[in-house]
Every structure is written in structure tokens, then in C-alpha cells.
C-alpha positions as CSV (number, residue, x, y, z in Angstrom):
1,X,25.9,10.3,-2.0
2,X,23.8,7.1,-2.8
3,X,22.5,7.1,0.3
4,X,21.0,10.2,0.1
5,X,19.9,9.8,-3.1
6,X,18.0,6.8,-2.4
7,X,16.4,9.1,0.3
8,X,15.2,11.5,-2.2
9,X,14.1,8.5,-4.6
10,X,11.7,7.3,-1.0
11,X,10.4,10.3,-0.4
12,X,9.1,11.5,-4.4
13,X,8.6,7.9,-4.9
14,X,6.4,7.5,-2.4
15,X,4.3,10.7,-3.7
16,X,4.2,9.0,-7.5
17,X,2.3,5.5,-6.2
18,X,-0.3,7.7,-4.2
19,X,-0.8,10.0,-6.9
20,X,-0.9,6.5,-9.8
21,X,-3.1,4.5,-7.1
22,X,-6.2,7.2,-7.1
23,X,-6.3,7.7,-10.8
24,X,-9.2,8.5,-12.5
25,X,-11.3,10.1,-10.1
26,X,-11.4,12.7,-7.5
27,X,-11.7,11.9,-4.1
28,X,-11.6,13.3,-0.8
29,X,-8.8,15.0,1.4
30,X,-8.3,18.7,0.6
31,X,-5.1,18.7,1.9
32,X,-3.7,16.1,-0.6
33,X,-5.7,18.1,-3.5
34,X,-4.0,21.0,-2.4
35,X,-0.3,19.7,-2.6
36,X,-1.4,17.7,-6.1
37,X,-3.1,20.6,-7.8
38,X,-0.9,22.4,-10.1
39,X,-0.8,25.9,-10.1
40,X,-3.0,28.2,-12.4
41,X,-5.0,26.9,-15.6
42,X,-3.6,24.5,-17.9
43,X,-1.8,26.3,-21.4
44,X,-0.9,24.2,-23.9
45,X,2.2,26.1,-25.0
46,X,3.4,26.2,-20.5
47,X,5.3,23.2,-21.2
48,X,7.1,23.8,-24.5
49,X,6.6,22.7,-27.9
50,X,5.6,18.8,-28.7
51,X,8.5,16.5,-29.1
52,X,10.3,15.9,-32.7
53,X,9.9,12.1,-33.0
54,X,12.5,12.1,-36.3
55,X,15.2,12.8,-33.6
56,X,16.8,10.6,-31.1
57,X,16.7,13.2,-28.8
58,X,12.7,12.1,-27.9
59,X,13.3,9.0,-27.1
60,X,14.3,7.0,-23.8
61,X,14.8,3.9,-25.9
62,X,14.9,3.5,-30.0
63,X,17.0,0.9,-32.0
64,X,20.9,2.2,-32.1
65,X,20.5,4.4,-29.1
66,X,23.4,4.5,-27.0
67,X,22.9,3.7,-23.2
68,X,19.5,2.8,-23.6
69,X,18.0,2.2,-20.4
70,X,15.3,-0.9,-22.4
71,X,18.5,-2.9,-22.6
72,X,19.2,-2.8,-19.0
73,X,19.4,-7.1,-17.3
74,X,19.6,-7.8,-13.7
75,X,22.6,-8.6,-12.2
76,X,24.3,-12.2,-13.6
77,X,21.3,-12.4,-16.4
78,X,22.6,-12.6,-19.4
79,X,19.9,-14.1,-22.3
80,X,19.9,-13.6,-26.2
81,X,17.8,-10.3,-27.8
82,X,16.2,-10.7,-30.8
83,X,14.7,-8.0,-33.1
84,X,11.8,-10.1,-34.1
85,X,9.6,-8.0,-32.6
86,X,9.0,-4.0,-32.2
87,X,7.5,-2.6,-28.7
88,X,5.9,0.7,-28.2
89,X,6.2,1.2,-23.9
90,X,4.8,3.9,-22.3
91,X,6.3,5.1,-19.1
92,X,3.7,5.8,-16.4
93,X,3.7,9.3,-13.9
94,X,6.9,10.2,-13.5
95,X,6.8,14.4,-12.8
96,X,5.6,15.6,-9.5
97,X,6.1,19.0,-9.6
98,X,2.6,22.2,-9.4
99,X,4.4,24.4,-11.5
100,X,3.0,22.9,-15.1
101,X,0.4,21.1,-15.8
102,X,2.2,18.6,-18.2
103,X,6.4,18.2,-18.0
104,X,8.2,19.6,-20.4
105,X,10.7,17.4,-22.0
106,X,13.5,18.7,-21.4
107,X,13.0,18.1,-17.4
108,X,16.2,16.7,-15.8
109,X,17.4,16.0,-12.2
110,X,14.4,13.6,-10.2
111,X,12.0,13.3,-12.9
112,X,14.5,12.3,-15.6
113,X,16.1,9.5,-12.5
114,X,12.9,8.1,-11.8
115,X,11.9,7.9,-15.9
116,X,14.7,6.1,-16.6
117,X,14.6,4.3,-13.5
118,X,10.8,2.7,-14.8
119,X,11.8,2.3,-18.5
120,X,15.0,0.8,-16.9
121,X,12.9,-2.0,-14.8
122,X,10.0,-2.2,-16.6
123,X,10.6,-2.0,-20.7
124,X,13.6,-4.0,-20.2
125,X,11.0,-7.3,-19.5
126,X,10.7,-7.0,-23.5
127,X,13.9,-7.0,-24.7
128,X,14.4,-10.5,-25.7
129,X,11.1,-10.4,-27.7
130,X,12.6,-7.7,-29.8
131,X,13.5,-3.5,-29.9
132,X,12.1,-0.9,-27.8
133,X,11.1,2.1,-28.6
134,X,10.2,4.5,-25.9
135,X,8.8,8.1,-26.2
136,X,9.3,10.8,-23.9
137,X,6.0,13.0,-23.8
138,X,4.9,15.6,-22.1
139,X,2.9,13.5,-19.1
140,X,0.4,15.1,-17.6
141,X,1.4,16.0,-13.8
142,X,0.0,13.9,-11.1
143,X,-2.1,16.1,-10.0
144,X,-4.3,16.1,-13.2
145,X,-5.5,12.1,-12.4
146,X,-6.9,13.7,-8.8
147,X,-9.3,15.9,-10.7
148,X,-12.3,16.4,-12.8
149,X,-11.8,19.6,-14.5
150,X,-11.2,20.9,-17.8
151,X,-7.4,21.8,-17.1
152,X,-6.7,17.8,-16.0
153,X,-8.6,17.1,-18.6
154,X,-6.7,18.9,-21.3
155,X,-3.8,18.2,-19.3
156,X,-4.2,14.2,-20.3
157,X,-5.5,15.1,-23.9
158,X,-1.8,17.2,-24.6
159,X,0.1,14.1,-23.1
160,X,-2.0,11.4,-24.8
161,X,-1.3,13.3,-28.6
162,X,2.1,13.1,-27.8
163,X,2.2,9.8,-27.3
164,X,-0.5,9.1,-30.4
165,X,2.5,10.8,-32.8
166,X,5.0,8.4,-31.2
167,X,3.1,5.8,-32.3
168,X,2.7,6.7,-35.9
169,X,6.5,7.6,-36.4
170,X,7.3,4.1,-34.7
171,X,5.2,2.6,-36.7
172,X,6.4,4.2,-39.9
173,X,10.4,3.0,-38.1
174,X,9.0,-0.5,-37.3
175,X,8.6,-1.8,-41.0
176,X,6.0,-4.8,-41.5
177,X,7.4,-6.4,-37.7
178,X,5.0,-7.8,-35.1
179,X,3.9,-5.3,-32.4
180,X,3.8,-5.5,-28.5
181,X,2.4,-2.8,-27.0
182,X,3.2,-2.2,-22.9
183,X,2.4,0.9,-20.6
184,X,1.6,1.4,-17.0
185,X,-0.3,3.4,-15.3
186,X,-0.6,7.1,-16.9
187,X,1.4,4.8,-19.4
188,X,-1.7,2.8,-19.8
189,X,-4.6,4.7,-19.6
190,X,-3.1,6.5,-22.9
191,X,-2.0,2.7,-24.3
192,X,-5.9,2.2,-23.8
193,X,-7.0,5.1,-25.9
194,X,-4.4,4.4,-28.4
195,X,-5.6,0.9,-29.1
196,X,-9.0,2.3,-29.5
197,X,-8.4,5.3,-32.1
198,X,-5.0,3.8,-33.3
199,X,-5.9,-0.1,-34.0
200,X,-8.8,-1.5,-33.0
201,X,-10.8,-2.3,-36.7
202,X,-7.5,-1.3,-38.4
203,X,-5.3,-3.6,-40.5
204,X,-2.7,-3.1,-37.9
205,X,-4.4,-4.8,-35.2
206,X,-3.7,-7.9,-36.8
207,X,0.4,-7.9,-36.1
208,X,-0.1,-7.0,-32.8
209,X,1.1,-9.9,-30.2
210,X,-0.1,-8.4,-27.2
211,X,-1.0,-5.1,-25.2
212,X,0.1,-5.0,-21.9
213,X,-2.0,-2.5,-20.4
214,X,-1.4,-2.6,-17.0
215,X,-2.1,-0.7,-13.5
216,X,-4.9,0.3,-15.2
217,X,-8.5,-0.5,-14.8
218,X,-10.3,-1.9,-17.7
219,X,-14.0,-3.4,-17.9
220,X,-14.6,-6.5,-19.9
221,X,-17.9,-5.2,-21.1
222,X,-17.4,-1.5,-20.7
223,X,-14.0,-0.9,-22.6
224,X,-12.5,-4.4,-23.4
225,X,-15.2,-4.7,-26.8
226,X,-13.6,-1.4,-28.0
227,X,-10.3,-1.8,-27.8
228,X,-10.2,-4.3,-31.1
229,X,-8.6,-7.1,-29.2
230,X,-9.6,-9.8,-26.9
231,X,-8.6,-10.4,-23.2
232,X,-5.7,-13.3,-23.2
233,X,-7.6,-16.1,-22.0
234,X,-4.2,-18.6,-22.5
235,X,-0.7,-18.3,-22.4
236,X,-0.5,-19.3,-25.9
237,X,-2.4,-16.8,-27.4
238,X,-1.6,-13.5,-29.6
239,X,-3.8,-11.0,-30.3
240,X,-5.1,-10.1,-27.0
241,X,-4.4,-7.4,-23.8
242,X,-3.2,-8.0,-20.6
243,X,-3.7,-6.4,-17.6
244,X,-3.4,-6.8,-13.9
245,X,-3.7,-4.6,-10.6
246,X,-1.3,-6.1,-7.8
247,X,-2.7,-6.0,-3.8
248,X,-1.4,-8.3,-1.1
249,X,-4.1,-9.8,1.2
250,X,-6.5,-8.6,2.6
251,X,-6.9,-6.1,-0.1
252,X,-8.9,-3.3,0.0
253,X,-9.5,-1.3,-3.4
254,X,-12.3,1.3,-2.1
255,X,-10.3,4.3,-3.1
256,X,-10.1,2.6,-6.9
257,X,-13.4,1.2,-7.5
258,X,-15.7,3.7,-5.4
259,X,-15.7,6.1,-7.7
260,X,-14.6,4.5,-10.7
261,X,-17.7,2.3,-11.0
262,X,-19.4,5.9,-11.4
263,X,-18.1,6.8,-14.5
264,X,-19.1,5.1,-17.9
265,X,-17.0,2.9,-20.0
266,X,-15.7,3.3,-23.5
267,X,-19.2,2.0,-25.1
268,X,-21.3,4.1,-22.7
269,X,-21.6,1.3,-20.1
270,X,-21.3,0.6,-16.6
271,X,-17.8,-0.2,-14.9
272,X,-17.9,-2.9,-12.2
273,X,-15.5,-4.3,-10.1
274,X,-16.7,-7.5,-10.9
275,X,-16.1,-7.1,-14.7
276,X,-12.3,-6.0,-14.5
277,X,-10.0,-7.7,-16.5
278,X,-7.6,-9.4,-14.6
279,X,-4.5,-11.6,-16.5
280,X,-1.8,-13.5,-14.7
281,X,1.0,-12.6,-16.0
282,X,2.7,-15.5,-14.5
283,X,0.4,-17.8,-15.6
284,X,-0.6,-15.9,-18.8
285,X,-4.2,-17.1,-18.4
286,X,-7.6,-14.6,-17.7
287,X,-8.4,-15.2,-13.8
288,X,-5.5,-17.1,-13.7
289,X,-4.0,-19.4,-10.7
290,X,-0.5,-19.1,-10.5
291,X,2.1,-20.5,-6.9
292,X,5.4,-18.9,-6.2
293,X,7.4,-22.0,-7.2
294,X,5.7,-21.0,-10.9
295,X,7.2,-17.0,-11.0
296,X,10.6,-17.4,-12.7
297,X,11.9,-14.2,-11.3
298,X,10.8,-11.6,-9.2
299,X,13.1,-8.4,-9.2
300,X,14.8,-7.2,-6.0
301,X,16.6,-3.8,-6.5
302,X,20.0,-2.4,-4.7
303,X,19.7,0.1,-2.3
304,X,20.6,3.1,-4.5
305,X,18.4,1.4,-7.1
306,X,20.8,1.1,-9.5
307,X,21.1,-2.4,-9.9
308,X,18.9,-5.7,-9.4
309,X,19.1,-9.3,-8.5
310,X,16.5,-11.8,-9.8
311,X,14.4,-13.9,-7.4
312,X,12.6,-17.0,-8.2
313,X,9.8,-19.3,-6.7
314,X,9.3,-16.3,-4.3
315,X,6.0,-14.7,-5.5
316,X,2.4,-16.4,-6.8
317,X,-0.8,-14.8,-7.3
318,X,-4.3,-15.3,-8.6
319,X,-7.0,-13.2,-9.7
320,X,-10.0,-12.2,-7.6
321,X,-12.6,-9.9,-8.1
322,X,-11.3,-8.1,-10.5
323,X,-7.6,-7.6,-8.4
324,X,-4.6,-10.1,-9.1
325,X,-3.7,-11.2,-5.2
326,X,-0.4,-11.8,-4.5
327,X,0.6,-15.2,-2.6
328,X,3.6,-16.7,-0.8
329,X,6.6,-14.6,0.9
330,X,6.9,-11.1,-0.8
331,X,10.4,-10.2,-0.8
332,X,11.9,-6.5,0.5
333,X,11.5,-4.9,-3.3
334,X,10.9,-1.3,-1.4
335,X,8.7,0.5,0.6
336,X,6.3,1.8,-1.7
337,X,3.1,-0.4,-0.9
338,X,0.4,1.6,-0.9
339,X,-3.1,1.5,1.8
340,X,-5.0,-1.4,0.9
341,X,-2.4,-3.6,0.3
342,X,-1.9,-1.9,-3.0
343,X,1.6,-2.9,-4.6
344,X,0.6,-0.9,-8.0
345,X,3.9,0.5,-8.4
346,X,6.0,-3.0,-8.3
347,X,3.0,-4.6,-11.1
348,X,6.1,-5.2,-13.3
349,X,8.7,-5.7,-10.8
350,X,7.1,-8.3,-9.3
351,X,6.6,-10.6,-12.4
352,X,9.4,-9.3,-14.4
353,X,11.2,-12.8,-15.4
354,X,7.2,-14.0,-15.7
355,X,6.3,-11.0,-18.2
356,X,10.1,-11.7,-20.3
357,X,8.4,-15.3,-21.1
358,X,5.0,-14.4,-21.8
359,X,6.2,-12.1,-24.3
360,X,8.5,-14.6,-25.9
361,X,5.4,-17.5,-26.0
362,X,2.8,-14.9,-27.4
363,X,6.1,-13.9,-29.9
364,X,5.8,-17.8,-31.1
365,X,2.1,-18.1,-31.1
366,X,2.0,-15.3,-33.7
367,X,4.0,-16.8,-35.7
């Protein structure tokens, strides 16, 4: 049973990075925009009535939820929680059917696995900072990143107000707390647009620790100046986003940055490779330098995915040209690296004791 299971996780898996990796734009390969375009126009009622945030039921992960999957260690970590701190996550693409263009909520079966399978191993970095709370929302489907029309386009508008009425019932639940904000991928892109309508110039902005918007693309002259916070130039630093874009070497972004240097940034300017942010997250530092013997723990899952073990000094990296290039010996995390050298979907996995620490030293800089 696991073993098939873990067959079915390979094979929708392996559809989810290809679909994340090519966001933004549209590119070539009708056969690909074919199998990604979900069928007829986009309704805003096709995929059922927005979520009631007063009810536990829309939630992956809120304080006093039972088998919450934010509160999920690797296997023989054990390491105090606090509730210091209150983090708004985002989960990124996780619904891969054509039939709607946004999931309804109440999807179950692989979307539901792989869901809690990211909030599982990726939310869970946060824990000891303080309490997760984690919306389900109805995501736009894959296919609406691999398009430029008006149905992808309300497609990401329908998702993102979910996730923008999240944010104001979990800020009414979080009390006067700091904030860390984290997302991934479609996770980020609506973290992105949520810092700039939601917080940037707003009293708010100033309890929040740090936005980890990664597997996203963001300009440091296009976008960064509108999003109310600065890049995290130091490890010791709150008040700032994060963000990375994991390749091995020799990397090759072309499908990323070919047409996203086309389209304008948040102020109206031009997007260059050359201009994306890029923070180590093990060395907490913009355009930071980091060697394996400096990642405290690099997550390697079971076969069936259930579980993980936590491996250390395996991983380094350092940023370049806009990409954060992984060094040393990558362990066998999966099989989900994408052309290009692209390992977008393990950008928490791979850092995932290193992200646990920054957290906890932005936690204490804020304070």
C-alpha cells in the first residue's frame, strides 16, 4: 500500500514542480498547455463558496487544532515551542486537476496528501518561533500560472482574496504578537501581494519579524520598494523578506527569467535577473556565502513520505545572479529536480533546520 502510494505521490508530484517552476508566464509546448489548461472559462461560484475563517474547519493549522500537521518534527527531534510569535504560511500549488479553475475546499484524496504533506515539511520549520496558522483557500489550479488570460487571471485573483481574508481573521486571532509571514510558490506570489495591500505603510508592518517569500521571483528595484519592508541584509535583522530560488550547478533558469524579465514590476519597472533578491537562508545574509558544514539540517524523507530524518553539514550554497546555488553532496531527498538544475520544490526542505534558526534569531532581534 505505501509503496504504491509513494508511486502516485512521484508521478502528481512530479506534475506540481513543472507546473510551480514556469510560473508567471506562458511559454512554449502546446502539448504541456494542453494537459495544464483547465477546462471551459473560469466561474467564480465552479469551485464553491469562500472559506468560513471563524471555523476550524478552514484551516490546515490554527492554535488548539488537533493533529495539526505545523507541529509535525523529524524523526528523534525533539526542541521546545514557544507562542511568542504568530505565522501566517501559505501553502504553494497543490491541485492538479482541469476540471476547475480554482480547488474547492473540500478536495480530498491526492490534493488533500500532498497539502498536508507541504504544510507538514515546510510550516513546521516555524514552530519553535511560535503558532501556525494555515488557511486552506481555494488555489488557483496549475494550469492558470501557464497562462496569460483573463480566466488565469481571475483564477489567481479568487485564490489570492481567500487568502487576503485569512489574513485579517488571523490577525484579529493573533492579538498584539509579532508576525512571521512564510509562503512558497503560488504560496508566495499571493504572500507578495499581501504584503503590498495588507502591510506595507501600515502600522502592522512594524511587528512583522520577517516574510519568507520564497520560490518566488522578486526584483529589488521592481517589487522589493513596494512591499514596505527591506531585503534581510544580516542574520540579525527583523523587519525584512527573505527569499531564495534553489538550482544545483550548472544552472540554467531560461524558462524563469526569459519571459519574466518581460513583464513589469510592482512600481512599473523592469525585472532583471540581475536584480533578484536572493537570501541565504543558511547564512541569513543578502547574497550570502554559506558551506555545508554551516546547514544545521537538511531534511531527508521516508519512502512513503511519511516521516523524515535530519541531515547536517550536508548541503551549502551561495547566491549568484539572482539564483541561490547549492554546494557540497546533495543528499537522495526525491526525485523531483526539475531541467536546469532547478530544485524549487525542496527550497524549504533543503534548509529546513537552517530556516528553524533564522526564525528564532530574527524572533530575538525584534525583541
Amino acid at each position: 500500500m505505501c509503496a504504491r502510494r509513494f508511486l502516485m505521490v512521484i508521478f502528481v508530484l512530479t506534475l506540481l514542480v513543472v507546473a510551480a517552476a514556469f510560473a508567471i508566464f506562458q511559454f512554449g509546448g502546446s502539448v504541456l498547455l494542453k494537459s495544464a489548461t483547465p477546462t471551459g472559462h473560469f466561474e467564480p461560484n465552479a469551485a464553491g463558496g469562500g472559506p468560513d475563517y471563524s471555523l476550524p474547519a478552514s484551516w490546515l493549522s490554527r492554535p488548539g487544532q488537533s493533529n495539526d500537521p505545523s507541529l509535525w518534527l523529524p524523526n528523534g527531534f525533539a526542541a521546545p515551542r514557544s507562542d511568542d510569535a504568530a505565522i501566517f504560511y501559505v501553502h504553494p500549488t497543490t491541485y492538479l486537476d482541469r476540471d476547475h479553475w480554482n480547488a474547492p475546499i473540500d478536495t480530498a484524496g491526492p490534493t488533500e496528501f500532498r497539502t498536508q504533506l507541504f504544510v507538514q515539511s515546510q510550516a513546521s520549520a516555524f514552530s519553535e518561533a511560535g503558532q501556525v496558522w494555515a488557511p486552506r483557500y481555494r488555489q488557483a489550479a496549475y494550469g492558470a500560472f501557464l497562462l496569460k488570460s483573463d480566466d488565469a487571471r481571475k483564477a489567481l485573483d479568487l485564490a489570492y482574496g481567500d487568502v487576503a481574508r485569512a489574513f485579517d481573521r488571523f490577525v484579529s486571532e493573533a492579538g498584539d504578537r509579532p508576525i512571521i509571514l512564510a509562503g512558497h510558490s503560488q504560496g508566495a506570489l499571493h504572500l507578495e501581494r499581501l504584503l503590498r495591500e495588507k502591510i506595507a505603510g501600515k502600522p502592522i508592518a512594524k511587528r512583522v519579524i520577517a516574510a519568507y517569500v520564497v520560490g518566488w521571483p522578486i526584483s529589488t528595484t521592481a517589487d522589493l520598494p513596494e512591499l514596505g519592508l527591506p531585503a534581510c541584509r544580516s542574520p540579525d535583522q527583523a523587519g525584512c523578506v527573505l527569499s531564495w530560488m534553489s538550482f544545483a550547478d550548472p544552472a540554467n533558469p531560461d524558462l524563469i527569467f526569459g519571459e519574466w524579465e518581460k513583464t513589469k514590476g510592482a512600481n512599473g519597472g523592469a525585472r532583471r535577473q540581475a536584480d533578484v533578491l536572493c537570501v541565504n537562508p543558511i547564512s541569513g545574509a543578502q547574497n550570502g556565502i554559506a558551506q555545508p558544514k554551516d546547514n544545521p539540517g537538511t531534511l531527508v524523507p521516508t519512502a512513503d513520505l511519511t516521516s523524515a530524518t535530519l541531515l547536517s553539514g550536508a548541503v551549502g550554497a551561495h547566491c549568484d545572479k539572482g539564483l541561490l546555488i547549492l554546494d557540497g553532496q546533495i543528499p537522495a531527498i526525491g526525485p523531483y529536480a526539475l531541467p536546469g538544475n532547478n530544485y524549487h520544490v525542496y527550497d524549504y526542505a533543503l534548509f529546513w533546520a537552517a530556516i528553524r534558526r533564522d526564525a528564532e534569531r530574527r524572533l530575538a532581534a525584534w525583541h
